[in-house]
Every structure is written in structure tokens, then in C-alpha cells.
N, CA, C and O atoms as a GROMACS GRO file, in nm:
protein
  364
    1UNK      N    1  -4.801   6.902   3.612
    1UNK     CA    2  -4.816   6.882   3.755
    1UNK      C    3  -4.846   6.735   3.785
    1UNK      O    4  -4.816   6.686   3.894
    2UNK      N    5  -4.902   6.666   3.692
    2UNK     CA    6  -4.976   6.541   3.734
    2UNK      C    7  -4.817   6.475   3.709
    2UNK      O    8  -4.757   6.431   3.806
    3UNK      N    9  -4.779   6.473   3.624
    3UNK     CA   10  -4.650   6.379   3.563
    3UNK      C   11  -4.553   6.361   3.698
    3UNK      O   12  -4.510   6.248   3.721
    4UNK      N   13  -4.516   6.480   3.796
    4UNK     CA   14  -4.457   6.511   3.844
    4UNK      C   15  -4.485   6.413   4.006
    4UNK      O   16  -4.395   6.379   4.082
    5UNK      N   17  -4.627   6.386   4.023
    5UNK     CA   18  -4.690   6.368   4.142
    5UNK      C   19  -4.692   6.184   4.089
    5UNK      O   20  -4.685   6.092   4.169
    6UNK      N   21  -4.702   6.168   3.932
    6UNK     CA   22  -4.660   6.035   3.959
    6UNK      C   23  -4.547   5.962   3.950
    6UNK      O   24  -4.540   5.843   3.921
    7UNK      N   25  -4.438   6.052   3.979
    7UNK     CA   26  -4.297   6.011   3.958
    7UNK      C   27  -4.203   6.003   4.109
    7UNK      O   28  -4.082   5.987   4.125
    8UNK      N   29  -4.313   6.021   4.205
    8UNK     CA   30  -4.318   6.056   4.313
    8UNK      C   31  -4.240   5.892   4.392
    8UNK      O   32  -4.275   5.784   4.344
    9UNK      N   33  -4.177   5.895   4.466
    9UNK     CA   34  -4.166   5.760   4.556
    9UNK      C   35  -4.141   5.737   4.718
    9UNK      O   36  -4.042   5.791   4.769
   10UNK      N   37  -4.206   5.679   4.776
   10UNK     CA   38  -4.252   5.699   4.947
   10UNK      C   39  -4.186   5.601   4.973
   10UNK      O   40  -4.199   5.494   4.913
   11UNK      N   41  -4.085   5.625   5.088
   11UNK     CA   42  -3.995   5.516   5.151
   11UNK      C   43  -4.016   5.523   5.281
   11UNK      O   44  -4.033   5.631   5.338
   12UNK      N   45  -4.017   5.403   5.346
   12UNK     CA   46  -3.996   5.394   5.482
   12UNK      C   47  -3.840   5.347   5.508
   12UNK      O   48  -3.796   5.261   5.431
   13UNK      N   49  -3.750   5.402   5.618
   13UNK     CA   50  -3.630   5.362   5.613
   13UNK      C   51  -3.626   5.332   5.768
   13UNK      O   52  -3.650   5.420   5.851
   14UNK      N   53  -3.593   5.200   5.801
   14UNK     CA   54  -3.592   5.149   5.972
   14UNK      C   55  -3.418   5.112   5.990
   14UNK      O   56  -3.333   5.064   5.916
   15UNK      N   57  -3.421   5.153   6.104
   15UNK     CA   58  -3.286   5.073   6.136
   15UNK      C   59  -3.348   5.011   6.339
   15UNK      O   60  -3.423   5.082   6.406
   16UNK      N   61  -3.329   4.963   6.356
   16UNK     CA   62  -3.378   4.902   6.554
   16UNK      C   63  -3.486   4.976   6.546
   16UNK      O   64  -3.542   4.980   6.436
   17UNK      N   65  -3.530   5.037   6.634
   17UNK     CA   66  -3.651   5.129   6.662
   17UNK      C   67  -3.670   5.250   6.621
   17UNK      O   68  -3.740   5.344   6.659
   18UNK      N   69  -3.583   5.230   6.521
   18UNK     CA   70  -3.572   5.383   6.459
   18UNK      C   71  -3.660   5.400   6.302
   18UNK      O   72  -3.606   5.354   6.202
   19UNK      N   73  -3.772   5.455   6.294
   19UNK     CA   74  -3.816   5.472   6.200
   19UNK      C   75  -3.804   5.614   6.080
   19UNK      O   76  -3.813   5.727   6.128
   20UNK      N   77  -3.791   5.602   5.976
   20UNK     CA   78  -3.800   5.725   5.863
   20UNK      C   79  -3.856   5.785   5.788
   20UNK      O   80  -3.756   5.846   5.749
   21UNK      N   81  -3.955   5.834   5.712
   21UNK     CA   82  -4.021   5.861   5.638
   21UNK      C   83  -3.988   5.941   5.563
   21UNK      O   84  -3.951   6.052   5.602
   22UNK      N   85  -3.994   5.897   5.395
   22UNK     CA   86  -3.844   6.003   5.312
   22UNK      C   87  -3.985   5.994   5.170
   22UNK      O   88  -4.067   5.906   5.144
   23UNK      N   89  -3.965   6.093   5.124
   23UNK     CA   90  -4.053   6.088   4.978
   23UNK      C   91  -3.960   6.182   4.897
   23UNK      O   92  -3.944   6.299   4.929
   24UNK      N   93  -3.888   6.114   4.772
   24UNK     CA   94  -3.817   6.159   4.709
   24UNK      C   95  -3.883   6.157   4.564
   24UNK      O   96  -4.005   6.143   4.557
   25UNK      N   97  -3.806   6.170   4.445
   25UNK     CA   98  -3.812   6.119   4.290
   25UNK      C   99  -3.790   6.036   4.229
   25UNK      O  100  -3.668   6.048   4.234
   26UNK      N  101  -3.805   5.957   4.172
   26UNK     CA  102  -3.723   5.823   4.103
   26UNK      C  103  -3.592   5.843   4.016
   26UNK      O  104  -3.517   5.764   3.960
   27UNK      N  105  -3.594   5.958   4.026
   27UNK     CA  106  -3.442   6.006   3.997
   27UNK      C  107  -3.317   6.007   4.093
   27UNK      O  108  -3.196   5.987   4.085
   28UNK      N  109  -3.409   6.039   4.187
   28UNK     CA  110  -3.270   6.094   4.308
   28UNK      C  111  -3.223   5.976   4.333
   28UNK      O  112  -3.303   5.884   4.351
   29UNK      N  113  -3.090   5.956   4.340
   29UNK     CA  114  -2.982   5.877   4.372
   29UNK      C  115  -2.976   5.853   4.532
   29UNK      O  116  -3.017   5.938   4.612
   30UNK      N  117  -2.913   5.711   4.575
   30UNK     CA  118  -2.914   5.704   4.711
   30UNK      C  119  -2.825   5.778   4.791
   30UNK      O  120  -2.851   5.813   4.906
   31UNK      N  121  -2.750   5.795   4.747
   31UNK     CA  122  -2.695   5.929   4.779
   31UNK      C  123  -2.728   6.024   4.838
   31UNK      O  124  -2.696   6.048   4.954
   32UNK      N  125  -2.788   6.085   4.776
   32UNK     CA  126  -2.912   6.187   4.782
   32UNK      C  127  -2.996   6.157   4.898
   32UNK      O  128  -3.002   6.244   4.985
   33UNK      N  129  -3.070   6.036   4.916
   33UNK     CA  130  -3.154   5.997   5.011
   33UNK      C  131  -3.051   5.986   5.178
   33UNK      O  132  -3.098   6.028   5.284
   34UNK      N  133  -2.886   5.911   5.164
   34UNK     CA  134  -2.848   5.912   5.242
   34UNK      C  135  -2.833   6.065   5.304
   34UNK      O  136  -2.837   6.089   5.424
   35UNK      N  137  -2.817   6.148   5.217
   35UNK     CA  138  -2.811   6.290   5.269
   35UNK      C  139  -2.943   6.323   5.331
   35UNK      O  140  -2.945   6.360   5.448
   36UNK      N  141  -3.038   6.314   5.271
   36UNK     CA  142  -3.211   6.385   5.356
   36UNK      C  143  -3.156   6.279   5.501
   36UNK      O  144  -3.168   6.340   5.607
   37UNK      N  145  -3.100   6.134   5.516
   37UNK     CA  146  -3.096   6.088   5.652
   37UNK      C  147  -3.022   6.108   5.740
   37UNK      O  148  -3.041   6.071   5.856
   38UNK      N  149  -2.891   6.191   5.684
   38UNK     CA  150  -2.805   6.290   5.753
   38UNK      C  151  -2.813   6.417   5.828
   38UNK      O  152  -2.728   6.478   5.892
   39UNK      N  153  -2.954   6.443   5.799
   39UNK     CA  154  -3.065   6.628   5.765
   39UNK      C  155  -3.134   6.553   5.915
   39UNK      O  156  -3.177   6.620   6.008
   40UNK      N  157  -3.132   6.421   5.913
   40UNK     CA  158  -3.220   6.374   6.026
   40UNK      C  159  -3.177   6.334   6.163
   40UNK      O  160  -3.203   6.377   6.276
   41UNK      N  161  -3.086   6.215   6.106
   41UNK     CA  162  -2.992   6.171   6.215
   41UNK      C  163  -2.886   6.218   6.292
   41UNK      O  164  -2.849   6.189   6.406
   42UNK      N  165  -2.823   6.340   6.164
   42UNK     CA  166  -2.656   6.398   6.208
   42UNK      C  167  -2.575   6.292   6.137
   42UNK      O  168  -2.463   6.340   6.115
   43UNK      N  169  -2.585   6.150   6.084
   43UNK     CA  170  -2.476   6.081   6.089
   43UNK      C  171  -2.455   6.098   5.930
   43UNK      O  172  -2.537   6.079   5.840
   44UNK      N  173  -2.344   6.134   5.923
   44UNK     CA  174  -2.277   6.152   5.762
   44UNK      C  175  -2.331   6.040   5.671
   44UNK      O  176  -2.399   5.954   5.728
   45UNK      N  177  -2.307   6.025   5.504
   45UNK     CA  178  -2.363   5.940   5.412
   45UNK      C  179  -2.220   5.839   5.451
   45UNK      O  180  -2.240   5.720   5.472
   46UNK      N  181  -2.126   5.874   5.456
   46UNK     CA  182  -2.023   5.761   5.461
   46UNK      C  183  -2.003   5.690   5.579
   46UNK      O  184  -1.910   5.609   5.584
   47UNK      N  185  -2.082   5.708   5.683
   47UNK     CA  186  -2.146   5.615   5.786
   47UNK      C  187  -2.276   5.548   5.782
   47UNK      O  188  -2.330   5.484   5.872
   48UNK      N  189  -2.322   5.575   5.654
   48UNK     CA  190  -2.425   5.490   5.619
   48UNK      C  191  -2.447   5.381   5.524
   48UNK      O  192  -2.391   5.389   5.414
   49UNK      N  193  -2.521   5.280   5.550
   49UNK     CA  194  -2.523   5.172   5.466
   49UNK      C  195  -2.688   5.105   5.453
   49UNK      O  196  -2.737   5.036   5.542
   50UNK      N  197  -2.764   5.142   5.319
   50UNK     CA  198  -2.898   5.160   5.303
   50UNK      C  199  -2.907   5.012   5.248
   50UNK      O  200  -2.807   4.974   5.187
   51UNK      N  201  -3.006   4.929   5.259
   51UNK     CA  202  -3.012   4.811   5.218
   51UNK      C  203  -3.148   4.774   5.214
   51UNK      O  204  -3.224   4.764   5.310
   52UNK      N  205  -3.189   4.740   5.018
   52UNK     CA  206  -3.285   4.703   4.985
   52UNK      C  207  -3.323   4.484   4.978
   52UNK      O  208  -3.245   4.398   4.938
   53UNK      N  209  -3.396   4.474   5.007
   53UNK     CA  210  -3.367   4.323   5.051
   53UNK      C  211  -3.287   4.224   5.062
   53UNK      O  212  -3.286   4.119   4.998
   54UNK      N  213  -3.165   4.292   5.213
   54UNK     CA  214  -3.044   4.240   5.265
   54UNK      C  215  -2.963   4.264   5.138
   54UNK      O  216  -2.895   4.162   5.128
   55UNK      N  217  -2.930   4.358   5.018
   55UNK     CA  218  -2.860   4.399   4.925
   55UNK      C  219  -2.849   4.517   4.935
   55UNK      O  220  -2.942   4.594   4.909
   56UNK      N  221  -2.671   4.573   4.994
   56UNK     CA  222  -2.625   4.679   4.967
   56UNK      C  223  -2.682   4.800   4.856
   56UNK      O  224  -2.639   4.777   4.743
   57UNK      N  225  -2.751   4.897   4.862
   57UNK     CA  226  -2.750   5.000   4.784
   57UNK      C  227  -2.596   5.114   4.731
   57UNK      O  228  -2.519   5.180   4.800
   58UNK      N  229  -2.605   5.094   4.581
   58UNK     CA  230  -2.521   5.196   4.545
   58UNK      C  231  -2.508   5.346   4.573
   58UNK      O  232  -2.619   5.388   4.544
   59UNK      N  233  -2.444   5.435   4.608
   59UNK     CA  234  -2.463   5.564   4.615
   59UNK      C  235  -2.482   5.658   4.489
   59UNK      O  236  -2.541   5.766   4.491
   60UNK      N  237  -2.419   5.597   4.371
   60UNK     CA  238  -2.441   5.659   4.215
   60UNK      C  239  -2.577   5.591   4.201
   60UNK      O  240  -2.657   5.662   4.141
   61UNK      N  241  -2.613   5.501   4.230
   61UNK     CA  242  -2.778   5.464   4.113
   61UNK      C  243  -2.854   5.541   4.205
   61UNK      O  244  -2.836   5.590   4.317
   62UNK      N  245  -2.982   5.532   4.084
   62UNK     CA  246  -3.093   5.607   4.141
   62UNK      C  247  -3.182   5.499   4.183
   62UNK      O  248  -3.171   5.381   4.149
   63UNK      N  249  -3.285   5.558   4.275
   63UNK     CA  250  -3.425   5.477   4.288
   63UNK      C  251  -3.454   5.387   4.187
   63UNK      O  252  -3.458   5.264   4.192
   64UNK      N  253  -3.475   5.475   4.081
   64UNK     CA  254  -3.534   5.403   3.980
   64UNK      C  255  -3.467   5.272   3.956
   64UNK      O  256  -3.513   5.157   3.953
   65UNK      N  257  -3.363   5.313   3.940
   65UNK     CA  258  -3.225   5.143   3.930
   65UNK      C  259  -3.285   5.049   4.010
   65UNK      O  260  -3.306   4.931   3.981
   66UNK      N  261  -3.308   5.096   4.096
   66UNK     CA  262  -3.339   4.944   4.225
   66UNK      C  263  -3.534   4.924   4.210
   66UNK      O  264  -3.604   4.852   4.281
   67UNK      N  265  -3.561   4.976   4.142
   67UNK     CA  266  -3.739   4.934   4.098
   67UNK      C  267  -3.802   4.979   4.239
   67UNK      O  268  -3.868   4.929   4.330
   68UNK      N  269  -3.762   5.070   4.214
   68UNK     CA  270  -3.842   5.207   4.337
   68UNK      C  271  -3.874   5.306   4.290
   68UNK      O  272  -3.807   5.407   4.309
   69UNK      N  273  -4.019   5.310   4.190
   69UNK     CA  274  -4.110   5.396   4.151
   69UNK      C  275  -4.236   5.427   4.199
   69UNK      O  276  -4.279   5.388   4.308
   70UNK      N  277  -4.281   5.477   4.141
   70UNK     CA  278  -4.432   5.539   4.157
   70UNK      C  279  -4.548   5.441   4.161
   70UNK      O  280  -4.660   5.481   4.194
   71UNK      N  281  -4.528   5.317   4.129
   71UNK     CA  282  -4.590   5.196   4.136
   71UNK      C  283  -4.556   5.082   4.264
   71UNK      O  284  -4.639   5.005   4.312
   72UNK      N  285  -4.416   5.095   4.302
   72UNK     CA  286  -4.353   4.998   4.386
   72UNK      C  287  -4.364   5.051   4.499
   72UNK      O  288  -4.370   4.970   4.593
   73UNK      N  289  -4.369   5.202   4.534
   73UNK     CA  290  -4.312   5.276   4.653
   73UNK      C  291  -4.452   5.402   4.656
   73UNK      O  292  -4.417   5.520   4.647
   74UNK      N  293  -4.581   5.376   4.667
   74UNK     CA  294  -4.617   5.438   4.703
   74UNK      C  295  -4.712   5.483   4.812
   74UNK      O  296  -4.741   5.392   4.888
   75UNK      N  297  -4.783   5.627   4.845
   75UNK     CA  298  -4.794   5.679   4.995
   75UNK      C  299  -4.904   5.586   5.090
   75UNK      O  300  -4.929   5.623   5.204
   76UNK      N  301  -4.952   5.495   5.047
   76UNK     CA  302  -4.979   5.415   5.137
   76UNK      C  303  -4.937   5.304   5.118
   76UNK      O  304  -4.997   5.210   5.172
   77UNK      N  305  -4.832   5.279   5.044
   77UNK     CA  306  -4.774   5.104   5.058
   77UNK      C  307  -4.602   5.190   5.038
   77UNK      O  308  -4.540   5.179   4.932
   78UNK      N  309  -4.572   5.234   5.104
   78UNK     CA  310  -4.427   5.271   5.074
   78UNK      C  311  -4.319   5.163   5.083
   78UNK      O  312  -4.325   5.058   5.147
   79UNK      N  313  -4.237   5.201   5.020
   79UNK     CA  314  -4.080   5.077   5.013
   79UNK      C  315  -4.019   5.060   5.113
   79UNK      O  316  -3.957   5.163   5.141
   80UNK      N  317  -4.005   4.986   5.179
   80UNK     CA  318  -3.872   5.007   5.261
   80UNK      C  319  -3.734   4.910   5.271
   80UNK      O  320  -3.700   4.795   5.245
   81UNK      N  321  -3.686   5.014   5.318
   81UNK     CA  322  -3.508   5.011   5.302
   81UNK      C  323  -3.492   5.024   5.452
   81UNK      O  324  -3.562   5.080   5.537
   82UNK      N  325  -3.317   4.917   5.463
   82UNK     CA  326  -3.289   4.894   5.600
   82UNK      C  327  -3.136   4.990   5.556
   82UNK      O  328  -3.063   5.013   5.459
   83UNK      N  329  -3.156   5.036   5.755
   83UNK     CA  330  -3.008   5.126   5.727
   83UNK      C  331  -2.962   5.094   5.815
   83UNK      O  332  -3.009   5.106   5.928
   84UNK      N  333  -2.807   5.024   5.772
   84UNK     CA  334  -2.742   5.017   5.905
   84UNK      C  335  -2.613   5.140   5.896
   84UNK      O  336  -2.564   5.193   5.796
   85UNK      N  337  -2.585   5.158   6.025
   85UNK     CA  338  -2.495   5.272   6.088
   85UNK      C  339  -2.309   5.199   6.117
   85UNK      O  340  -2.268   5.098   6.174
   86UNK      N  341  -2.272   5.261   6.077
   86UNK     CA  342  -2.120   5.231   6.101
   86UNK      C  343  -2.118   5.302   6.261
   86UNK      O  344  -2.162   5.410   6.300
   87UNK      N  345  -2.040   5.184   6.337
   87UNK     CA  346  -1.985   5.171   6.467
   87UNK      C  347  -1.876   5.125   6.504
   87UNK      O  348  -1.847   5.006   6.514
   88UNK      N  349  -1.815   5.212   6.525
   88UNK     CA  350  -1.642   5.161   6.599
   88UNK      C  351  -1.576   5.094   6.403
   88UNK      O  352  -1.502   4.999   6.375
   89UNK      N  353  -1.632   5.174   6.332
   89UNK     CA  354  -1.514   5.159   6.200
   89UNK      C  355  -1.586   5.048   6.115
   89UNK      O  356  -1.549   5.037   5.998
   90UNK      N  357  -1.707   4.945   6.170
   90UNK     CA  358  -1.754   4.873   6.126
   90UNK      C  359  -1.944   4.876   6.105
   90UNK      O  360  -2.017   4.941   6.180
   91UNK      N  361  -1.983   4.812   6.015
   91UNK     CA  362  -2.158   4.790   5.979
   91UNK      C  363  -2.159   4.690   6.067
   91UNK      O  364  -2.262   4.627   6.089
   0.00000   0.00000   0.00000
């Protein structure tokens, strides 16, 4: 149980005034995360574009890839990631 709670990772995800609050695994892929923001927003993963300091996120890597663990990302200092939204065909 303990292993599990420290493998844990707390994200904040902003785009304009729009704030997120996502707590995933250091496993789960962004992917994955773009989907929980799809569960939120309505807007599909392939209208999304997640970005860890002004650098595109992959949809195959995981958290962990981008040094978003249980140390970097947690519930009172969470990570955050910028998301921008595809409009009229463009980010």
C-alpha cells in the first residue's frame, strides 16, 4: 500500500483560466492523462497539446520520462503542465 501512495503524481494542468487537477501514476502515459482531460473538457486527445516547460509532450512516454514523480509532482507542490487546444485546425 505504501509503495503504491509513493508512486503517486499530482498535476496541475492550466490552459487561460482554465484550471485542472489530475493525480495519476508515474507510469501512465500522456496519453492517458490527455484522456482523464477529455473525461473533463469533452475535447478529444488529438485536439490536445500538453506542454511541460514550453516542450511538447509525447503521447507514448510516460510521466516518469518527463521527471514527473513522486518527488517532483507532489500533493502540495504539484507539476504543472500547459495545455493548449486545437482551433480552426491549428495550436
Amino acid at each position: 500500500m505504501v509503495s503504491m501512495v509513493l508512486r503517486e503524481v499530482y498535476l496541475v494542468v492550466r490552459r487561460k483560466k482554465t484550471t485542472i487537477h489530475l493525480n495519476a501514476k508515474e507510469s501512465t502515459t500522456v496519453g492517458e492523462v490527455k484522456q482523464m482531460i477529455e473525461g473533463i473538457l469533452k475535447v478529444p486527445p488529438a485536439d490536445q497539446l500538453l506542454l511541460k516547460h514550453q516542450t511538447e509532450m509525447k503521447n507514448e512516454k510516460t510521466l516518469a520520462s518527463y521527471n514527473l514523480n513522486a518527488q517532483t509532482a507532489r500533493a502540495h507542490m504539484p507539476a504543472t503542465l500547459g495545455l493548449c487546444l486545437r482551433d480552426k485546425g491549428e495550436f
